[in-house]
N, C-alpha and C positions, 0 to 999 in steps of 0.2 A: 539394331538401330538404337544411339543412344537416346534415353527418354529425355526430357526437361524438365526440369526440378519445380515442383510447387513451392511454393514459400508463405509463410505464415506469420501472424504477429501475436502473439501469446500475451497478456498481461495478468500478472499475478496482483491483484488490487488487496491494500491493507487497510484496517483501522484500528482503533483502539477502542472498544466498548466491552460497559461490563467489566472494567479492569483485566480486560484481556485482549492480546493481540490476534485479531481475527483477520481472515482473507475469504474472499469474493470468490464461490463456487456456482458455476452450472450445471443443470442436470441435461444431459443429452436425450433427446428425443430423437436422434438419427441416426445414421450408421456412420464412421464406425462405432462400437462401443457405446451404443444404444442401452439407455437405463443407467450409466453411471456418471458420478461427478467430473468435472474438469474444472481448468481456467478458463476463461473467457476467451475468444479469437476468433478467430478468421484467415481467411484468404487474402494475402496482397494481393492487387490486381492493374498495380504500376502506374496506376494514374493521381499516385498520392504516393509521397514519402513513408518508409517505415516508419517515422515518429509521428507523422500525420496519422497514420493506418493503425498505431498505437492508442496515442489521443482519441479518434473518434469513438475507438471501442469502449474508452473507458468513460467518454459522455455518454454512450449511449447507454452503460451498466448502470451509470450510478449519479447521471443530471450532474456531476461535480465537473468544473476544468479549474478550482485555482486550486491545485494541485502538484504536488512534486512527481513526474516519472524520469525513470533512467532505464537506458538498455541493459539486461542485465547478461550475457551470452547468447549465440547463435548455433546452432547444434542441428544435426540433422539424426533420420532415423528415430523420430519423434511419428510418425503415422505410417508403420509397414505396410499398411495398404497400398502404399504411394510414394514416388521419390519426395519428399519430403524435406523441408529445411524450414526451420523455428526460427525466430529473432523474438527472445524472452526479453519484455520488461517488466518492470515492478513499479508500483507507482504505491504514495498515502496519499489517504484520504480523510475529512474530519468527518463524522460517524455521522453528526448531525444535518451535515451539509449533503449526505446522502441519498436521492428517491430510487430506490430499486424497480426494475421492471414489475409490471405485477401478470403478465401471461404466464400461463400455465405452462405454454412449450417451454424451453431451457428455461426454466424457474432458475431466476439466482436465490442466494444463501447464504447468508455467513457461516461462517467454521471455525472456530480456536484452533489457532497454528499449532497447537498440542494434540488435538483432539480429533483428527482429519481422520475419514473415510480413505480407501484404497480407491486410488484417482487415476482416472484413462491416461493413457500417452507419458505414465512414468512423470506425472506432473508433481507427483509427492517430492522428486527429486528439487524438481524446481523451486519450490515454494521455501525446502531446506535453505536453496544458496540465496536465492533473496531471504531469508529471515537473516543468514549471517553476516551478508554484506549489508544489510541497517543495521545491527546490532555493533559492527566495526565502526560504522560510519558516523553512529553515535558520538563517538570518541573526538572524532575533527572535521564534523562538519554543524552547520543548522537546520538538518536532515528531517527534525522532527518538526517541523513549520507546516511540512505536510496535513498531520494529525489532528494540528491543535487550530481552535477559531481563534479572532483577529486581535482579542484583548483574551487572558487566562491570570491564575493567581500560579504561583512556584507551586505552591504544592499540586495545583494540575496538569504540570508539567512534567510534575516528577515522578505524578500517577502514571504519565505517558512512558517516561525513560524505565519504569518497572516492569509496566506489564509489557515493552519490549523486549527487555533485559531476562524476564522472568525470577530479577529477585531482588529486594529491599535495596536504597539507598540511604545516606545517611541526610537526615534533612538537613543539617547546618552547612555542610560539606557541599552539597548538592545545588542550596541557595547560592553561595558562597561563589564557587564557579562559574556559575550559568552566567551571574551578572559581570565577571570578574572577566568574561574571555570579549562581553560586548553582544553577544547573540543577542540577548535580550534586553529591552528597557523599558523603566516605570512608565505609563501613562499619563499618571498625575490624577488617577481613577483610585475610588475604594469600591468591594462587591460588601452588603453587608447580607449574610445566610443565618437564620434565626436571631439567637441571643451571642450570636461567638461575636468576638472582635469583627470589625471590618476587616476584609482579607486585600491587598493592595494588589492592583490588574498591572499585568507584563504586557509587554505584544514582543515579537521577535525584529530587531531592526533593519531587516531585510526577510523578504518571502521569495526571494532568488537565490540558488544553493551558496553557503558561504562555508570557505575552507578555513580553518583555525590554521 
């Protein structure tokens, strides 16, 4: 008799802090694979959309929804205990805007996308092809709107395109662009941080994904 597939909503959740790019881990306190980290998920249960059933998971991790998420693959054979099928998304998040569960059962956690533990259900794979695909997307889209709060200077945005990238930009090059393609624009704000110059505030001119 054939069985009916479970289905799942996976969210790989990102931020920038500590000038590093870190993602959103669980500790499992249940079976399967009790005692080790995961992603974040659950069970659909069809009375909500995948992208609803995505979304709620990621208010409930991290009190954040102005948020960018995208689907990122659907894959099965993600929980052998079970007929099994995944719908992986990835979502950013701004570090600050984030309030983490504080229960001790699945305690979340941040992780440096470098520095990761050996993660249940082969989720090390996943977390790979979402870092790739923002790191692509870097390239032609407003991707990183996600990350960053609603006013920033260039240079904190450039801190954001590094520690996705994992290596230096050139800062004239960098300014140059950002403002050059429209993603971003002045305020008409200064921030002033000790004795330095005043640093002049960006925002991004759309927080809705925009394709170059």
């Amino acid at each position: 008799m054939a069985t009916t597939p479970t289905v799942a909503t996976i969210v790989a959740i990102f931020a920038v802090a500590e000038g590093r790019l870190q993602v959103l881990l669980v500790h499992r306190t249940g079976e399967p694979e009790a005692g080790t980290w995961a992603l974040p998920g659950g069970l659909w249960d069809c009375n909500e959309s995948l992208n609803e059933s995505a979304t709620r998971k990621l208010v409930q991790e991290t009190g954040a929804s102005d948020v960018y998420l995208e689907q990122l693959f659907t894959t099965s054979g993600v929980d052998p205990s079970r007929a099994a099928v995944a719908v992986a998304y990835f979502a950013l998040v701004e570090a600050s805007a984030v309030r983490l569960r504080e229960e001790e059962a699945w305690r979340p956690a941040w992780y440096a996308v470098d520095e990761l533990p050996p993660l249940a259900f082969d989720n090390n794979r996943l977390i790979e092809q979402a870092v790739e695909r923002i790191r692509a997307k870097l390239d032609y889209t407003n991707i990183a709107f996600g990350l960053m709060p609603s006013e920033f200077t260039v240079r904190e945005l450039q801190n954001t395109y590094e520690a996705i990238l994992g290596e230096p930009l050139d800062r004239r090059n960098f300014r140059k662009r950002m403002i050059s393609t429209g993603l971003i624009e002045a305020t008409g704000k200064v921030r002033r941080e000790g004795a330095h110059r005043p640093a002049e505030l960006f925002r991004f001119t759309s927080r809705e994904p925009v394709f170059l």
